[in-house]
N, C-alpha and C positions, 0 to 999 in steps of 0.2 A: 477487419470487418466490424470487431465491435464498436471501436472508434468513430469508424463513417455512419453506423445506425446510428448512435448516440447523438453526432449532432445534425443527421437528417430528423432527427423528432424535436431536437433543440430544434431547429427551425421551425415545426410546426406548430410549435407551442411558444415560443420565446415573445413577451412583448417587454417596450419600452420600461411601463411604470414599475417596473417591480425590481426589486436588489436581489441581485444572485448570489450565492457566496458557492467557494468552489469545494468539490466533491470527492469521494472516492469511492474506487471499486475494490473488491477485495477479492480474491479469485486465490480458492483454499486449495488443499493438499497439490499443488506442483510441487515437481522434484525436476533436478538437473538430473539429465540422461545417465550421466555417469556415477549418480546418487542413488542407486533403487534400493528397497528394501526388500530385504524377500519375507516371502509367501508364504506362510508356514498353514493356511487352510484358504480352501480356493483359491479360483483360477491364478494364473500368475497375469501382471499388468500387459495390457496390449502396447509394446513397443512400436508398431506401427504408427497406432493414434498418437502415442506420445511426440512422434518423430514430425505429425503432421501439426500436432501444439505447436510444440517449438518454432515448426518452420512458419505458421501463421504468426508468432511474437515475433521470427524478425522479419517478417513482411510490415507488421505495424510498424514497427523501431525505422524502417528504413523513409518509412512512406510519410509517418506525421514528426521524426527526430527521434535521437539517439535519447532511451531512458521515459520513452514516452510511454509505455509497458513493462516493466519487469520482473522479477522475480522477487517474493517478500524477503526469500533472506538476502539479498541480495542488499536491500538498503537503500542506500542513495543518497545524494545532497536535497536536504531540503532547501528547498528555498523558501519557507515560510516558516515559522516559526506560533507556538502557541500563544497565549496569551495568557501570561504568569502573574497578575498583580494581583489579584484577590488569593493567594493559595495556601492552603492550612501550613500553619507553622509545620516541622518535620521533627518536633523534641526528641523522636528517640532515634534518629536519622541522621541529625544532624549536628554535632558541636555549637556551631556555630548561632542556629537559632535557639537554644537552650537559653531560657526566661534566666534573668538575672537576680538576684536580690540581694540587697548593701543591707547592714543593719548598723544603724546607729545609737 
């Protein structure tokens, strides 16, 4: 469902001249059904709704492909990659970019 709003207003809004670059969503505290934490002050979590999460994420998965939605820890293959060429040295991180100095 959230898929098909997103680009039912992507259509209503989308023109030509303009560059897109692409996005994300972030969708906080989910857990895997078999992951709960307990309760220790109020209610304990509705398994029900959780049961109907889940089943709407693989209704998405099936409908727009496999990984089109999932879980953050879950991870995933990026297939983009950031863009690393301006990035502060890492001197105390790093061996390798520790500044050098010869003395003659």
């Amino acid at each position: 469902m959230l898929a098909g709003a997103a680009l039912h207003g992507l259509t209503l809004i989308y023109r030509e001249v303009f560059k897109y670059k692409k996005a994300g969503i972030m969708l906080m505290n989910l857990q895997p059904d078999t992951q709960r934490q307990a309760v220790l002050f109020g209610a304990a979590p509705d398994r029900a709704r959780s049961a109907r999460e889940m089943t709407t994420l693989d209704v998405i998965n099936d409908r727009y492909g496999r990984d089109t939605v999932h879980l953050g820890s879950a991870g995933g293959v990026r297939r983009w990659a950031m863009l690393s060429e301006n990035c502060t040295p890492r001197y105390t991180t790093s061996w390798t970019e520790l500044p050098r100095v010869v003395a003659k």
